[in-house]
MARGUVO-485362 format. One record per residue (C-alpha): residue number from 1; x, y, z. Coordinates in Angstrom, 1 decimal. Layout:
<nodes>
<node NUM; <X; Y; Z>>,
...
</nodes>
This chain:
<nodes>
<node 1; <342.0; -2.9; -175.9>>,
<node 2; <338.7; -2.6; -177.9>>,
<node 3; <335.6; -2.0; -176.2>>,
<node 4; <333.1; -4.7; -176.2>>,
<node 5; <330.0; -4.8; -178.0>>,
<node 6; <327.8; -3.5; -174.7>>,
<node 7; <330.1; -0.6; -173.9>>,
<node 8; <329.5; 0.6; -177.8>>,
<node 9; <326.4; 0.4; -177.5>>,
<node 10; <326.1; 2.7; -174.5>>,
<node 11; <327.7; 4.8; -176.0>>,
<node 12; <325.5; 5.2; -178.9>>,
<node 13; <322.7; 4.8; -176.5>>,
<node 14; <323.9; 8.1; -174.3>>,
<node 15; <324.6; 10.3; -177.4>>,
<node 16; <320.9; 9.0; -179.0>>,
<node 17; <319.6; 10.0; -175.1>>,
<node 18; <321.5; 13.9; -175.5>>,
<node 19; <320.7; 14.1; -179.6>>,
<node 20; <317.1; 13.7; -178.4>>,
<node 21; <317.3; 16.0; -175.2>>,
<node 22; <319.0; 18.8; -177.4>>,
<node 23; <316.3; 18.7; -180.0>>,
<node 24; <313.1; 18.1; -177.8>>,
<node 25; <311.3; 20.7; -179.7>>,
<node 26; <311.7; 18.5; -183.1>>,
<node 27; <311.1; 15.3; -181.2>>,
<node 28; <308.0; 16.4; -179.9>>,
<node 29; <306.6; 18.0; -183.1>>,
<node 30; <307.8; 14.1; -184.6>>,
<node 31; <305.4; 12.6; -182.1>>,
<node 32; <303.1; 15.4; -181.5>>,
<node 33; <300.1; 13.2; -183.3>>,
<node 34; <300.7; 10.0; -181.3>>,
<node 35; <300.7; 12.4; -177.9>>,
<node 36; <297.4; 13.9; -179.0>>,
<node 37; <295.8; 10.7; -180.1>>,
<node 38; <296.7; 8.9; -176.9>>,
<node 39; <296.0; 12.0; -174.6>>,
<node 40; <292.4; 12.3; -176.5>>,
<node 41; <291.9; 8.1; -176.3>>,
<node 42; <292.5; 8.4; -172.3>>,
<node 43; <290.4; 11.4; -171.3>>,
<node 44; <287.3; 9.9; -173.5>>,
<node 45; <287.5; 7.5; -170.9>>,
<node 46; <287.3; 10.3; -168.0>>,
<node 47; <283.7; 11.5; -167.1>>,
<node 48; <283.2; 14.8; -168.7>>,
<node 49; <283.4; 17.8; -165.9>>,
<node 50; <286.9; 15.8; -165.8>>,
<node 51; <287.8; 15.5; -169.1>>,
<node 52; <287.0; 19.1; -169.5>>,
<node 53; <288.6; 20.7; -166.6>>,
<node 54; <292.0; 18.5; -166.8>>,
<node 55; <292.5; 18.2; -170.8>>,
<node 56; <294.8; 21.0; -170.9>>,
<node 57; <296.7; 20.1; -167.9>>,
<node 58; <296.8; 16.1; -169.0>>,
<node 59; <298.0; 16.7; -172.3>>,
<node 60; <301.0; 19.1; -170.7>>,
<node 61; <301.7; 16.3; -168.5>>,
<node 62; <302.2; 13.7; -171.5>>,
<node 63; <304.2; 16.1; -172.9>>,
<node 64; <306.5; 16.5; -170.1>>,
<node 65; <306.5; 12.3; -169.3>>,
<node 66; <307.4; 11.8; -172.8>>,
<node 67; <310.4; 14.4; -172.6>>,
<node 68; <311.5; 12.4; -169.1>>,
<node 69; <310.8; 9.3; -170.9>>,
<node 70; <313.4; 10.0; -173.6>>,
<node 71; <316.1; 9.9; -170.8>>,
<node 72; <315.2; 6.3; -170.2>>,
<node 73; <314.3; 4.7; -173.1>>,
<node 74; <316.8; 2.3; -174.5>>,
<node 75; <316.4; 0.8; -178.0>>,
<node 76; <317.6; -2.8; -176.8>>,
<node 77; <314.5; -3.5; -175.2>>,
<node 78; <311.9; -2.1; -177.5>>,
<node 79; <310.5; 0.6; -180.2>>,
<node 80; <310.0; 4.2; -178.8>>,
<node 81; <306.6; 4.5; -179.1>>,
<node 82; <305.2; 1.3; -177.3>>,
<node 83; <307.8; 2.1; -174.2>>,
<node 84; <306.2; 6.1; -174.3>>,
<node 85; <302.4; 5.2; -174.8>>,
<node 86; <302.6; 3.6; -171.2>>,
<node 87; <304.8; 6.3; -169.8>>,
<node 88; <301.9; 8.9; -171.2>>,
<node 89; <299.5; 6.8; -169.7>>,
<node 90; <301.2; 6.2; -166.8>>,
<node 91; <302.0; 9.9; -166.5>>,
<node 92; <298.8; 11.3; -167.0>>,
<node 93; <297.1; 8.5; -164.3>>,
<node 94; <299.5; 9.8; -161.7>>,
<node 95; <298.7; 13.3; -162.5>>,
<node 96; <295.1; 12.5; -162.0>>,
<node 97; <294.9; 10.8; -158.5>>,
<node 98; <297.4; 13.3; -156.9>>,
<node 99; <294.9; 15.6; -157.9>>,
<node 100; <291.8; 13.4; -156.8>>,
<node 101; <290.5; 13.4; -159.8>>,
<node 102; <290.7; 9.7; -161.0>>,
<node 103; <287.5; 8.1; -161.1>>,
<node 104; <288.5; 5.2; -159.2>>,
<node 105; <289.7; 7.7; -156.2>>,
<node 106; <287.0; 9.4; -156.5>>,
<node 107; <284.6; 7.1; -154.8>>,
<node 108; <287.0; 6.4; -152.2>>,
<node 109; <286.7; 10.1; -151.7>>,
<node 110; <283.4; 10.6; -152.1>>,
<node 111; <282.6; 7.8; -149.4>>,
<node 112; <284.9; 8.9; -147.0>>,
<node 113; <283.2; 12.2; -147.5>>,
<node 114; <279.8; 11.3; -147.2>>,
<node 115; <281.0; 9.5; -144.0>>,
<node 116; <282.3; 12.6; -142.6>>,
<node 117; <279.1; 14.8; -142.9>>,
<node 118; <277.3; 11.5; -141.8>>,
<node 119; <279.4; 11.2; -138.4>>,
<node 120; <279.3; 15.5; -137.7>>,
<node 121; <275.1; 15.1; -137.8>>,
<node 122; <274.7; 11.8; -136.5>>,
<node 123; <276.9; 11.0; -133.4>>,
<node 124; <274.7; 9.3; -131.2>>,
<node 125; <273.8; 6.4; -133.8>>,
<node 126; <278.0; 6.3; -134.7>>,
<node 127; <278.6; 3.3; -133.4>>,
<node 128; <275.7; 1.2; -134.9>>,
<node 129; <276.0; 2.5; -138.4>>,
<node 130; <279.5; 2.0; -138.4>>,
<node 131; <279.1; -1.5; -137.7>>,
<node 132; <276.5; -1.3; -140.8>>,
<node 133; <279.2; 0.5; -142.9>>,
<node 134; <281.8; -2.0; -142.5>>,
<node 135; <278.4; -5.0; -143.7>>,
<node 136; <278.3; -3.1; -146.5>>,
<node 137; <281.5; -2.5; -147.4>>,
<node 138; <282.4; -6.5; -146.7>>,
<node 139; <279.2; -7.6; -148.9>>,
<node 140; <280.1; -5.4; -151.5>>,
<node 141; <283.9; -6.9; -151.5>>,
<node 142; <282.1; -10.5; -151.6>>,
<node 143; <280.3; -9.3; -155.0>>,
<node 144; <284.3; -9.2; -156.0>>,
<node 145; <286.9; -12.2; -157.6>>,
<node 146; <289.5; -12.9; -156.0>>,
<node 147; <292.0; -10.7; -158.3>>,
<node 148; <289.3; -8.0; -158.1>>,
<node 149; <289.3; -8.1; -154.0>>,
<node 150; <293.7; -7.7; -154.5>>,
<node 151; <293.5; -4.9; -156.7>>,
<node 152; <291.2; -2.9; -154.3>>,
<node 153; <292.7; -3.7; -151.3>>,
<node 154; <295.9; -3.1; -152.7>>,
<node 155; <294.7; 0.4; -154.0>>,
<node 156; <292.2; 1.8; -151.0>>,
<node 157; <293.9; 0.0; -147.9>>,
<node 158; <297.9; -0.4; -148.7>>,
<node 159; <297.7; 3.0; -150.8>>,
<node 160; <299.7; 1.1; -153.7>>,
<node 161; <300.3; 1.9; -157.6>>,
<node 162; <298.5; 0.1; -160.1>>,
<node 163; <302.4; -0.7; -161.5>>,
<node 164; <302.8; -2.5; -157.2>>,
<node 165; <299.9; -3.9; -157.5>>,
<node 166; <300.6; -5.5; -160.8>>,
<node 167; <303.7; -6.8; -159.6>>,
<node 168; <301.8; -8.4; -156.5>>,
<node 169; <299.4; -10.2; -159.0>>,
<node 170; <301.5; -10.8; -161.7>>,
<node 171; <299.6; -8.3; -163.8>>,
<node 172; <300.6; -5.4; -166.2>>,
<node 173; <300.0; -1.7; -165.1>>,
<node 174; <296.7; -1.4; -167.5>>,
<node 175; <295.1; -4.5; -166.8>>,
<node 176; <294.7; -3.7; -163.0>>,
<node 177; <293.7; -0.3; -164.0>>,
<node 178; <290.6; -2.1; -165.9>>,
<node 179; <290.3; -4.7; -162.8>>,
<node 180; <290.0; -1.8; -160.5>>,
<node 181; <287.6; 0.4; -162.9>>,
<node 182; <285.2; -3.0; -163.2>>,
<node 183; <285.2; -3.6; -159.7>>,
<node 184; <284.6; -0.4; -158.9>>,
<node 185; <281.6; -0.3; -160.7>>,
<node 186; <280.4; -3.8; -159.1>>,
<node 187; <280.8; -1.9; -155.4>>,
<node 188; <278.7; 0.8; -156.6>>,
<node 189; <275.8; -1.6; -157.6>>,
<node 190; <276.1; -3.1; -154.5>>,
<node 191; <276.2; 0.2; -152.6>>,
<node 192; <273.2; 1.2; -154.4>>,
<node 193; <271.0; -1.7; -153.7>>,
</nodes>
């Protein structure tokens, strides 16, 4: 019996999948440019003690997603590149809130900070300002849309991906990474007045 048209094509697929695994070295020299260019295109978009201190490291980590990546990737549903530039991004976006230094966590962690050193120096007056706190953090989620109010919940109060929280909005991966970035940048405005 002759195999059918899928099973041939799974085949080719695995022995693409080992071809490219043996000869990492050459595939990533193939598509060392594209790495670079989308590892420099992401960390102009870091703020600079970032960018400087995590270049190295980000750029090792796209190397490594794309090289996890090639296990994956399957021709049927797309060209290599497009399916890898998200990976990288991906990758590299993990990489950065594990280590808390994401922008966007950042001002959950600099908040929850600041309201640390508040609470050791200010015990007595706890209980009023935390009723204040939770004003402010409330009137700065009003300044939000609704889709902006989802993607911040979903990332500071569930602890979700941007990738879950796409899902739960029927959004991709890098347009709730935007979302979150702008309303990020409304709460600080709000926090600031």
């Amino acid at each position: 019996m002759l195999p059918s048209r899928k099973e041939l094509e799974d085949k080719i697929i695995e022995s693409m999948r080992i071809h490219f695994i043996k000869f990492t070295d050459e595939v990533l020299e193939k598509y060392r440019p594209q790495i670079d260019k989308t590892v420099s295109w992401y960390i102009k978009g870091l703020p600079r003690h970032v960018a400087k201190a995590e270049a190295d490291d980000l750029s090792s980590e796209a190397k490594i997603a794309f090289i996890n990546a090639l296990k994956t990737w399957d021709p049927r549903k797309g060209e290599l590149w497009p399916y890898m530039s998200i990976r990288l991004k991906g990758a590299m976006q993990d990489y950065l809130r594990k280590r808390g230094s994401d922008p966007i966590t950042g001002i959950y962690e600099f908040i929850t900070s600041a309201a640390n050193v508040y609470m050791a120096f200010n015990r007595t007056e706890l209980a009023k300002d935390h009723s204040d706190a939770e004003i402010t953090v409330e009137s700065a989620m009003k300044s939000l849309n609704d889709t902006e109010q989802k993607v911040i919940s979903g990332y500071y109060k569930e602890d979700k991906t941007f990738k879950e929280i796409g899902k739960d909005v029927g959004l991709s991966e890098s347009q709730v990474s935007r979302i979150a970035k702008i309303a990020t940048a409304k709460m600080r405005k709000t926090f600031k007045k």
